[in-house]
C-alpha positions in Angstrom: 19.4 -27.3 46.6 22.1 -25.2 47.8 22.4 -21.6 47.3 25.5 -21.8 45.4 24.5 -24.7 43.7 21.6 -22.6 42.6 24.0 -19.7 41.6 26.8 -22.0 40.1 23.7 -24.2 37.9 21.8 -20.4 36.6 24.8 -17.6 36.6 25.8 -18.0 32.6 21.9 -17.5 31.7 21.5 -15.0 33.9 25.1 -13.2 32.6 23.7 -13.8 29.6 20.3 -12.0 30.3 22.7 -9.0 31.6 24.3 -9.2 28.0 21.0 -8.6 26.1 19.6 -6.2 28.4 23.3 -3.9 28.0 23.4 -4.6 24.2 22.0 -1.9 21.7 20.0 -4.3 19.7 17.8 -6.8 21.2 16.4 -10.0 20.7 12.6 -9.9 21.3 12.2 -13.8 21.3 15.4 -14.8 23.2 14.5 -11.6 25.7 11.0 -13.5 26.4 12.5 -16.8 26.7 15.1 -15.6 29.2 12.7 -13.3 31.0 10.6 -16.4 31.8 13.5 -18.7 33.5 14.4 -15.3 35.4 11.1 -15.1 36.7 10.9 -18.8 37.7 14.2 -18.4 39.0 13.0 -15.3 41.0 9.9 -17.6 42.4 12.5 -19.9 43.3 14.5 -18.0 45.3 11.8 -16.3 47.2 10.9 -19.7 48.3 14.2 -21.1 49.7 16.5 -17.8 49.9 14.3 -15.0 51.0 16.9 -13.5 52.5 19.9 -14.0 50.5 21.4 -12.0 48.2 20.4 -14.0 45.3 16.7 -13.0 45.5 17.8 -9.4 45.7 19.8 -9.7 42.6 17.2 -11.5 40.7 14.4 -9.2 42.0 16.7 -6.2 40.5 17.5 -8.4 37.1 13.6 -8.7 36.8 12.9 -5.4 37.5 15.5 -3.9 34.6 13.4 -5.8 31.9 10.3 -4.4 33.5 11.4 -0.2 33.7 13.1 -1.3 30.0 9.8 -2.1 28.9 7.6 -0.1 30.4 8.7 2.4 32.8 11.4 4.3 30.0 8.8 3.2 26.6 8.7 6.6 25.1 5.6 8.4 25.0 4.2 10.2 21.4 5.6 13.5 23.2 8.9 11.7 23.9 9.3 10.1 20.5 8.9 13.4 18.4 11.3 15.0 20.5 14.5 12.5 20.5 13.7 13.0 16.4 14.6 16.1 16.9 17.2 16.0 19.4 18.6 12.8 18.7 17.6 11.0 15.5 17.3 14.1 12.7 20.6 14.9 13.8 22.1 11.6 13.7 21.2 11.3 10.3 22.6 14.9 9.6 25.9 13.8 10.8 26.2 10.3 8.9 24.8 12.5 5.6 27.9 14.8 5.8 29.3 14.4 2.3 25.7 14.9 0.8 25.2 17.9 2.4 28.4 19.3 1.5 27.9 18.2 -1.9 24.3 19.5 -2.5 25.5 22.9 -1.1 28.6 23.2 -3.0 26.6 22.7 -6.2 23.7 25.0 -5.2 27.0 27.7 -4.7 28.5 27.2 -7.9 25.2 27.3 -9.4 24.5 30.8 -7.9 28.2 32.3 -9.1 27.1 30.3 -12.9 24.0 32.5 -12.7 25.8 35.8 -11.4 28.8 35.2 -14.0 26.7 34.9 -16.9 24.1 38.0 -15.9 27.4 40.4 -15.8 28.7 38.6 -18.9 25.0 38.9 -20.8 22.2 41.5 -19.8 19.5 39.3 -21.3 20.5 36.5 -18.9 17.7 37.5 -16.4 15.1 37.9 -18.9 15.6 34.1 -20.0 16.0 32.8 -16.6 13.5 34.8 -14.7 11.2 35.4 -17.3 10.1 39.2 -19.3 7.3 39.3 -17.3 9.0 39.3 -13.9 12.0 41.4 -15.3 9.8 44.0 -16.7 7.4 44.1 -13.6 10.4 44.6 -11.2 12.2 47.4 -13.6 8.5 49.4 -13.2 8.9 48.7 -9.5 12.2 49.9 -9.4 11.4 52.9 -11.3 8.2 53.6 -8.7 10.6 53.5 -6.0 9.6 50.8 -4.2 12.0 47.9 -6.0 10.5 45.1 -3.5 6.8 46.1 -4.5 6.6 42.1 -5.2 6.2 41.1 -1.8 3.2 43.8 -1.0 0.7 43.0 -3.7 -1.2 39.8 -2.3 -2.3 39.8 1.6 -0.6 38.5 4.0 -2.0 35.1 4.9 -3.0 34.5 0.8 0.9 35.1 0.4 1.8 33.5 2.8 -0.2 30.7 2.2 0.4 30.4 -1.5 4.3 30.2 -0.7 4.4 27.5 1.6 2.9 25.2 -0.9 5.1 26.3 -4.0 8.1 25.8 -1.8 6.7 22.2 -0.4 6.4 21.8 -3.7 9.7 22.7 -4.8 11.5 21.3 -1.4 9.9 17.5 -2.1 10.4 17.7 -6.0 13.8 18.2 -5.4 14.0 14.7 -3.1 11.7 13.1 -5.4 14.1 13.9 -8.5 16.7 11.8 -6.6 15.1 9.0 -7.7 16.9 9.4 -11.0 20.4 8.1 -9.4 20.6 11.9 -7.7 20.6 13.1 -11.3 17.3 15.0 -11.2 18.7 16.0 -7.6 21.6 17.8 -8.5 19.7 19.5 -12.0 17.3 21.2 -9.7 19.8 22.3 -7.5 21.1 24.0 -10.8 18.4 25.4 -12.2 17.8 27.0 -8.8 20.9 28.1 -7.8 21.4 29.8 -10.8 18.1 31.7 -10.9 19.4 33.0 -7.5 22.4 34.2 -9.1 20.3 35.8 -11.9 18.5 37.6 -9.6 20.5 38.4 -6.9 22.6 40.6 -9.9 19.5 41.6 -11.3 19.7 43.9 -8.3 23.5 44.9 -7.9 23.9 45.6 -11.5 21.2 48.7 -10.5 22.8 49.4 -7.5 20.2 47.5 -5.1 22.2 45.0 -3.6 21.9 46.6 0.3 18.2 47.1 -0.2 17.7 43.5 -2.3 20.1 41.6 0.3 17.6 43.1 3.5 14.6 42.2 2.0 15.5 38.3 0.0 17.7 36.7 2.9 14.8 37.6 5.7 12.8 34.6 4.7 15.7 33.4 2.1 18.1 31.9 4.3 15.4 30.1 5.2 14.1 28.9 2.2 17.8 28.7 0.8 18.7 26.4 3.5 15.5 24.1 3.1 16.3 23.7 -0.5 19.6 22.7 -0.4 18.7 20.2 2.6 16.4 18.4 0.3 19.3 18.4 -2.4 21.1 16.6 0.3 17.9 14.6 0.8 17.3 13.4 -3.0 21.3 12.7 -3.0 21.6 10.5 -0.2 18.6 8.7 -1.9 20.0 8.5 -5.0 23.0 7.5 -3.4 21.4 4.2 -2.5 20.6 3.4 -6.2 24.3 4.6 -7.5 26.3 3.2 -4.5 24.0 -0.4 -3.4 27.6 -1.5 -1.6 26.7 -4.9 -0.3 22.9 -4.9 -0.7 21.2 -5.7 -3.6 20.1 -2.1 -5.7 16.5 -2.6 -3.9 17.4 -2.8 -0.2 19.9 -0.1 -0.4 17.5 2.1 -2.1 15.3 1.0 0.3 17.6 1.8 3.0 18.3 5.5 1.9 15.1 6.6 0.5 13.8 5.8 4.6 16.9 8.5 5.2 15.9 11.0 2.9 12.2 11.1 4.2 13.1 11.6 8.1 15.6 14.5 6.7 12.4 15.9 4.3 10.3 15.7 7.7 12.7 17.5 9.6 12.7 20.5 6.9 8.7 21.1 7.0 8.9 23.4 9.7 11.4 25.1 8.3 10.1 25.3 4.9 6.6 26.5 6.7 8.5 29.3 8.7 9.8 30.8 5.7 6.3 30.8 4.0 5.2 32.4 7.4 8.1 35.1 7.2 7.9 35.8 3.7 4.2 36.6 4.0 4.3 38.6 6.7 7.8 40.0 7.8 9.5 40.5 4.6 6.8 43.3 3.4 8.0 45.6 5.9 10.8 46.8 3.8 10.8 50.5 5.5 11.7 48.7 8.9 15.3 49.5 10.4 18.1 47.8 8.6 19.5 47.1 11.4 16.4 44.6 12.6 16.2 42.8 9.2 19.9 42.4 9.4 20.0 40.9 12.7 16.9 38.9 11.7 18.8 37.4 9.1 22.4 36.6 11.3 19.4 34.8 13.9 18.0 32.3 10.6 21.5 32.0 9.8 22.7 31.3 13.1 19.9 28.2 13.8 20.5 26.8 10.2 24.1 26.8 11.7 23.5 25.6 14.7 20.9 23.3 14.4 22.0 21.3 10.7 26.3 21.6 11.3 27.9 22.4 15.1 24.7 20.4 16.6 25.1 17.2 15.1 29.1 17.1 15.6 28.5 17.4 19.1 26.0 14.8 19.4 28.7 12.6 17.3 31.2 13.4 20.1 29.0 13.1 23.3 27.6 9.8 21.3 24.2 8.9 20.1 21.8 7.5 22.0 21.1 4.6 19.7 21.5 3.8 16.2 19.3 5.1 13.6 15.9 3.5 13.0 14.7 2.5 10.3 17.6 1.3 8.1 16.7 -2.4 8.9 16.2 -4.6 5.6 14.6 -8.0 5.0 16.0 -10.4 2.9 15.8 -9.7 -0.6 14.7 -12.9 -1.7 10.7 -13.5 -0.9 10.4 -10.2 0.8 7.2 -9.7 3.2 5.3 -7.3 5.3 5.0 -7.8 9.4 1.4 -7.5 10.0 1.8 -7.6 13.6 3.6 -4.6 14.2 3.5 -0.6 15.1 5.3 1.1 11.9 6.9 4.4 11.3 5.7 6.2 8.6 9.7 5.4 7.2 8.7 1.6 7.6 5.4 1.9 6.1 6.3 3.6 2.8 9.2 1.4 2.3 6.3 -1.7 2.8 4.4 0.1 0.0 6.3 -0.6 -2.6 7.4 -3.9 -1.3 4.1 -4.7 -2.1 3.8 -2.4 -5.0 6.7 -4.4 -6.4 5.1 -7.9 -5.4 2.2 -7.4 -7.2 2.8 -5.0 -10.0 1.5 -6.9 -12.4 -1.9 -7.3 -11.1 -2.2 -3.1 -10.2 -1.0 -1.9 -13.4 -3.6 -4.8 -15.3 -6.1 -3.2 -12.7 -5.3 0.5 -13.7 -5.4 -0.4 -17.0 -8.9 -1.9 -17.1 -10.4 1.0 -14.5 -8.2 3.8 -16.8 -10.4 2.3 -20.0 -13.9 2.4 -18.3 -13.5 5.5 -17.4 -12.9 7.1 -20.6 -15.1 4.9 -22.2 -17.8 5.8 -19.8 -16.9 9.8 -19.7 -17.0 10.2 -23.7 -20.0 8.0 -23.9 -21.8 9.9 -21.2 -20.6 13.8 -22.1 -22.5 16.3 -23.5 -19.4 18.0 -25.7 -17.4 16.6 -27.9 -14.1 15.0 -26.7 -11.8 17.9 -26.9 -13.8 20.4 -25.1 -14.3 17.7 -21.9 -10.3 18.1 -20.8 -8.0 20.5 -21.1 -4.3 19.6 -21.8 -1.0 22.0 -22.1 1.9 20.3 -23.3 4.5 22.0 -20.5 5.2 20.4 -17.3 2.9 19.8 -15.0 0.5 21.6 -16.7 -1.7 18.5 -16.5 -1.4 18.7 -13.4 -2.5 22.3 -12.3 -5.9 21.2 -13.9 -6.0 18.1 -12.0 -9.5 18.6 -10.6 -11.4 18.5 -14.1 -11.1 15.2 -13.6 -13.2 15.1 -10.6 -15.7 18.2 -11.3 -16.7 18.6 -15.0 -20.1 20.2 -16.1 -19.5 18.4 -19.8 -19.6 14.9 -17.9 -22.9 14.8 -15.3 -22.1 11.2 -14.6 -18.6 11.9 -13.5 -18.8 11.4 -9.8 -20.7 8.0 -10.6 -18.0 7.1 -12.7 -15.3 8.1 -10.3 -16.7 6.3 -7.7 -17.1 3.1 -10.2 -13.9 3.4 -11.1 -12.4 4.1 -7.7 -14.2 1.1 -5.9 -12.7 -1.8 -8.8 -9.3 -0.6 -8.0 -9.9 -0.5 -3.9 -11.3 -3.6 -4.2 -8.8 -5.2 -6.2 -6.2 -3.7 -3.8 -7.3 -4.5 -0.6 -8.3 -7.9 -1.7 -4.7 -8.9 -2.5 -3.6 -7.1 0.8 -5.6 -9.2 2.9 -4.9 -12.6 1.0 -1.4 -11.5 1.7 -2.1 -11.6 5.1 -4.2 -14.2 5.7 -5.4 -17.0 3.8 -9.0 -16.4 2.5 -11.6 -13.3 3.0 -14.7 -12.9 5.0 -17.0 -12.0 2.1 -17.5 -13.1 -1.3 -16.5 -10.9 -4.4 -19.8 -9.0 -5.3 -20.8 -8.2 -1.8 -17.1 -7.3 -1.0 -17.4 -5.1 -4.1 -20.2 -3.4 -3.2 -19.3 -2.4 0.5 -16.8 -0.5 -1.9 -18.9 1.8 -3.4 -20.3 4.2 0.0 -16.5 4.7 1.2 -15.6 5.6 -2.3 -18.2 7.6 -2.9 -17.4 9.6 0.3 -13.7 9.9 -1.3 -15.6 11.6 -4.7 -17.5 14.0 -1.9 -14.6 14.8 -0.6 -12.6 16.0 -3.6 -15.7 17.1 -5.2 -15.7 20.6 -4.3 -13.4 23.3 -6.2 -12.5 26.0 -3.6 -9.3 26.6 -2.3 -9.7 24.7 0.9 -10.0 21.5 -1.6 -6.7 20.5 -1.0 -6.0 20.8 3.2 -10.0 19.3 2.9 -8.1 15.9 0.9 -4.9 16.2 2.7 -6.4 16.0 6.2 -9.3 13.5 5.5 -8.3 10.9 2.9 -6.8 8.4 5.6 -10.5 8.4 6.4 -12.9 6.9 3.5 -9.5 4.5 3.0 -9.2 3.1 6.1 -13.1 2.5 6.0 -13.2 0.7 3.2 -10.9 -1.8 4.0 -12.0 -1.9 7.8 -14.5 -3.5 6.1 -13.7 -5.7 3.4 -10.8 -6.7 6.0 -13.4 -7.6 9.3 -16.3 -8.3 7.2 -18.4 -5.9 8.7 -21.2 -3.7 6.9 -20.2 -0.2 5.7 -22.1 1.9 8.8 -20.1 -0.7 11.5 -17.2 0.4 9.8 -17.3 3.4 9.6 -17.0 3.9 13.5 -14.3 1.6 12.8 -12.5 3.5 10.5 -13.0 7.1 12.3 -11.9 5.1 15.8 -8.7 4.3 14.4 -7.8 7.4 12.3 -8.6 9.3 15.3 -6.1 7.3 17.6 -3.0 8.2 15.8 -4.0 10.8 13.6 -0.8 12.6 13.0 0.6 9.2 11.5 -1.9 9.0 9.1 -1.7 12.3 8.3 2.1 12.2 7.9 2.0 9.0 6.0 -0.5 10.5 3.5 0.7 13.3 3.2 4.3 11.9 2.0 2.4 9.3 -0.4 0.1 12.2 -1.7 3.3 14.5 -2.9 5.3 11.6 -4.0 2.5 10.5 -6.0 2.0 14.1 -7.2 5.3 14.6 -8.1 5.5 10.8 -9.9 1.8 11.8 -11.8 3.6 15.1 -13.0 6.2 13.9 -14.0 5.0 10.8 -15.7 2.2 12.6 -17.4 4.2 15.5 -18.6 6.8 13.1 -20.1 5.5 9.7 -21.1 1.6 11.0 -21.8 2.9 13.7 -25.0 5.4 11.2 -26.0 3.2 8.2 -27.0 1.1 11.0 -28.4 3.7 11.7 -30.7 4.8 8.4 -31.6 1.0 7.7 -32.2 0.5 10.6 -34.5 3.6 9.6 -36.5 1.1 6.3 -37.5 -2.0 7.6 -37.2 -2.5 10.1 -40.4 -6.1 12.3 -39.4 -7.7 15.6 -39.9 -7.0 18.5 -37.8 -10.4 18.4 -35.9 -10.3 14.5 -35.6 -7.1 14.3 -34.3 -7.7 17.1 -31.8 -10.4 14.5 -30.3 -8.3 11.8 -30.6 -5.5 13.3 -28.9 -8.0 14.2 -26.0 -8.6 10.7 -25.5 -5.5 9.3 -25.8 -4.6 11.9 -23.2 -7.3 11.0 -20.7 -6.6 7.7 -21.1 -2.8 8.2 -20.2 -3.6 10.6 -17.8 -6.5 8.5 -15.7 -4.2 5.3 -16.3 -1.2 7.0 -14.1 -3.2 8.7 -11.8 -4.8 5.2 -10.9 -1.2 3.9 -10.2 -0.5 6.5 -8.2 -4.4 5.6 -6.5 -2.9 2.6 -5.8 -0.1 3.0 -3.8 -2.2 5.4 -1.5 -4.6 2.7 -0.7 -1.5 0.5 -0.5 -0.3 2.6 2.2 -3.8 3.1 4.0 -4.2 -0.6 4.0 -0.9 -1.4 5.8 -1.9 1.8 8.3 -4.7 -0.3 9.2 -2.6 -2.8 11.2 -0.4 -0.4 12.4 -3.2 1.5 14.2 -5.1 -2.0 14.9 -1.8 -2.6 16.8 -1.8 0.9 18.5 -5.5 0.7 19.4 -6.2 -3.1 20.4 -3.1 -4.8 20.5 -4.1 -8.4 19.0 -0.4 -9.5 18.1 0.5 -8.5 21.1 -2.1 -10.1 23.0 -1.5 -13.6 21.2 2.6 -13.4 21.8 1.2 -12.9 26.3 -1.0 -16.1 25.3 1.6 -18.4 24.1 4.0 -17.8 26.9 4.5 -20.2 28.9 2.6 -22.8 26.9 5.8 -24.2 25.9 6.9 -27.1 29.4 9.2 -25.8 31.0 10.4 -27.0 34.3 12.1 -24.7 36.6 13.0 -21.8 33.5 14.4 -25.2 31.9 12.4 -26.4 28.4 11.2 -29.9 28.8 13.2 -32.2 26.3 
């Protein structure tokens, strides 16, 4: 064949190639299919042109598709650092309205809060609390009005600050859940406690000294908070405003948002723990320094969350923002075969969650009954002195671990472990059926390789010191993605457990970062859930139920537990939701097998000179 036969015959595929390589959103399959014509085109060439220009342009055409692939894929490194330079602020930008809108509620809160503390003087005392009021007027009086910020060590302090304002930072994303609702009422209650105590301070003639010492690690923790109020509002905004998807996908769509924007405040929220602990004590440095220390927080939150972003929008992004892809509404499904964000993963959770609610909630139901049943059948105290409930928010919560550690209950890390293994079992089963058609090992025997990984989950949680919690947070990916190593591979519990450690230990910050999200959401959701629902069905039970005082005190107690244990296995579930579709994300990472198979079948399909066989 002539050469420019051979150019006239191939040029619209290979203009066509050029297309998908330029465009910003690729086709994976149609890529592959013309990447193998361009390459048989390419052997073509070299065999009758080897010196014209057309092999030279092929070679290049095949050598774009290579570097695209492999020469510019982005390294860990890499990938965390176009979040932050690239992606964090993209979303930034496109979430303009919600960060104006959480900050100009946050500010009108604050003047609500300074307005009424000038209009009433007992306005601090029923938004800060007597306690703190009077503690602050002795302070005051000592001479030493920021004594507050001296009386724990550093690192304790420290410590204890970054959680509460995690804490506070994710409950206020979480609350915009509630169609940006609970969003904006924390933003309230926050701003105006600001503005409560900010006045506290002027009203004595403080304001200098107060201003120094708050806004050090405030406009920090300021900043952070109303970030997340943007956070829970764009959200929300996705269950409000659904446009053209249905209410799911566009929640969907911007809860993925407000996580990335909630990752991208962590340090931030961190720093401020960090400064209040250990800078802001040093009230008797130079106001000078604490004032330019404040300008320089006040200058990055500037920077970094407002001019940033706008010049990124005018130089242009580098590529559209991940993540916001949404299957089909209508028989939704999770892709196996394929390297996940932790964005991509959550939102699969409660794909599945959704799927096959019916069957987790009749699980947490049954597990939530043996439990109690076992516990006040096994204890060595009557009902009411086994648990410990205070009808305030989250005060369930703050005594969380009794239900893991409880000298009335000797069988309780039996029972946990019982317990535990039914509803990883019953999970992990339905995950694989949804991947593949049958399982490797029959029900008892599947049950049973259950019990040693869940029984290393009691271990872990079974201590009560104050490393308890960075113990969980760091190592629960670990007895999860053993146990369903092995249920999934049908291997015996000590195989997989080097199978379990090898994969948490190749992409350990994912896991951690996906558990992490799961374990506060799910805190947050328990809280919530058990503060609200568990003391009203109480109620509405005691308006039926007609006992004595003492009985119903131990009826109360069970009814709690059983509440109580019934949510917290729901929220059990969707971690082991999300530690069973890590699995195949790290598989992927790790071994490859998806990708292995797609190399197999290409060219399988006849093909004659990059031409399919009819």
């Amino acid at each position: 064949m002539r050469e420019t036969n051979f150019i006239e015959q191939n040029k619209d595929k290979w203009r066509e190639f050029e297309h998908i390589l330029d465009s910003p959103r690729k086709d994976p399959d149609k890529l592959n299919d013309l990447f193998v014509q361009i390459t048989d085109d390419l052997s073509y060439s070299r065999t009758f042109y080897p010196n014209r220009s057309v092999r030279v342009y092929l070679n290049g055409l095949a050598q774009r598709i290579f570097f695209n692939i492999y020469k510019n894929r982005r390294s860990r490194a890499r990938r965390l650092l176009t979040f932050w330079t690239d992606e964090l602020p993209h979303l930034i930008y496109e979430s303009r309205p919600e960060f104006r809108t959480s900050f100009l509620i946050f500010l009108l809160a604050c003047l609500i809060g300074v307005v009424s503390s000038a209009m009433d003087s007992q306005f601090a005392n029923v938004i800060l609390g007597d306690t703190y009021v009077e503690m602050t007027v002795e302070n005051i009086e000592s001479g030493d009005p920021m004594a507050v910020y001296k009386e724990k060590g550093a690192f304790g302090m420290s410590l204890g600050i970054t959680l509460n304002n995690l804490f506070v930072a994710f409950l206020t994303f979480v609350m915009g859940v509630f169609f940006t609702v609970g969003t904006v009422a924390i933003l309230i209650r926050n701003g105006i406690m600001l503005g409560a105590f900010q006045y506290f301070f002027i009203e004595r003639g403080l304001f200098w000294d107060s201003f120094l010492t708050i806004w050090i690690h405030g406009t920090l923790e300021i900043s952070a908070i109303i970030i997340a109020g943007a956070a829970g509002i764009t959200m929300g905004k996705g269950l409000v405003f659904p446009g053209t998807y249905t209410r799911v996908q566009s929640f969907q769509r911007s809860a993925r948002r407000g996580i990335k924007i909630m990752i991208g405040i962590a340090p931030i929220i961190i720093m401020a723990g960090f400064i209040e602990g250990y800078l802001t004590r040093h009230t008797d440095a130079l106001p000078i320094v604490r004032a330019g220390f404040i300008l320089a927080c006040l200058a990055f939150v500037l920077l970094y969350f407002v001019w940033y972003p706008r010049k990124k929008a005018r130089d242009g992004f580098r590529e559209a923002i991940r993540d916001t892809h949404i299957n089909a509404d209508t028989g939704q499904w999770i892709n196996f075969s394929q390297i996940k964000s932790s964005g991509e993963i959550f939102s699969d959770v409660f794909v599945f969650f959704r799927k096959y609610a019916g069957r987790i909630v009749l699980a947490a139901l049954f597990t939530a009954i043996l439990f109690s049943a076992a516990v006040f059948l096994s204890g060595t105290a009557p009902p009411a002195e086994q648990f410990v409930f205070l009808n305030q928010a989250f005060g369930t919560a703050t005594a969380l671990s009794q239900f893991f550690i409880n000298e009335t209950v000797p069988l309780l890390p039996l029972i946990n472990t019982l317990c535990f293994s039914i509803m990883a079992y019953i999970i992990f089963r339905s995950l694989i059926l949804e991947e593949q058609d049958k399982l490797k090992d029959s029900v008892p025997l599947g049950f049973l390789k259950m019990l040693i990984p869940m029984g290393a989950l009691q271990l872990l949680i079974f201590t009560n010191d104050w490393y308890t919690v960075f113990l969980t947070l760091g190592f629960l990916p670990a007895p999860v993605l053993w146990a369903y190593s092995s249920l999934r591979e049908g291997i015996n519990p000590a195989s997989a457990l080097f199978r379990g450690a090898s994969l948490f230990s190749q992409s350990y910050s994912k896991a951690f970062g996906l558990f992490l999200i799961l374990m506060l959401v799910g805190f947050l959701a328990f809280s919530l859930a058990d503060s609200t629902l568990a003391w009203f069905y109480l109620d509405l039970v005691t308006w039926v139920v007609l006992l004595e005082e003492s009985a119903m005190q131990q009826f109360s107690t069970v009814f709690l537990t059983f509440i109580t244990v019934f949510i917290l296995y729901l929220v059990f579930a969707i971690i082991l939701i999300g530690g069973g579709v890590l699995y195949y994300s790290l598989l992927e990472i790790r071994e490859a097998p998806a990708l292995m198979k797609r190399i197999q079948q290409i060219g399988q399909r006849r093909s004659i000179k990059g031409m399919e066989q009819e």
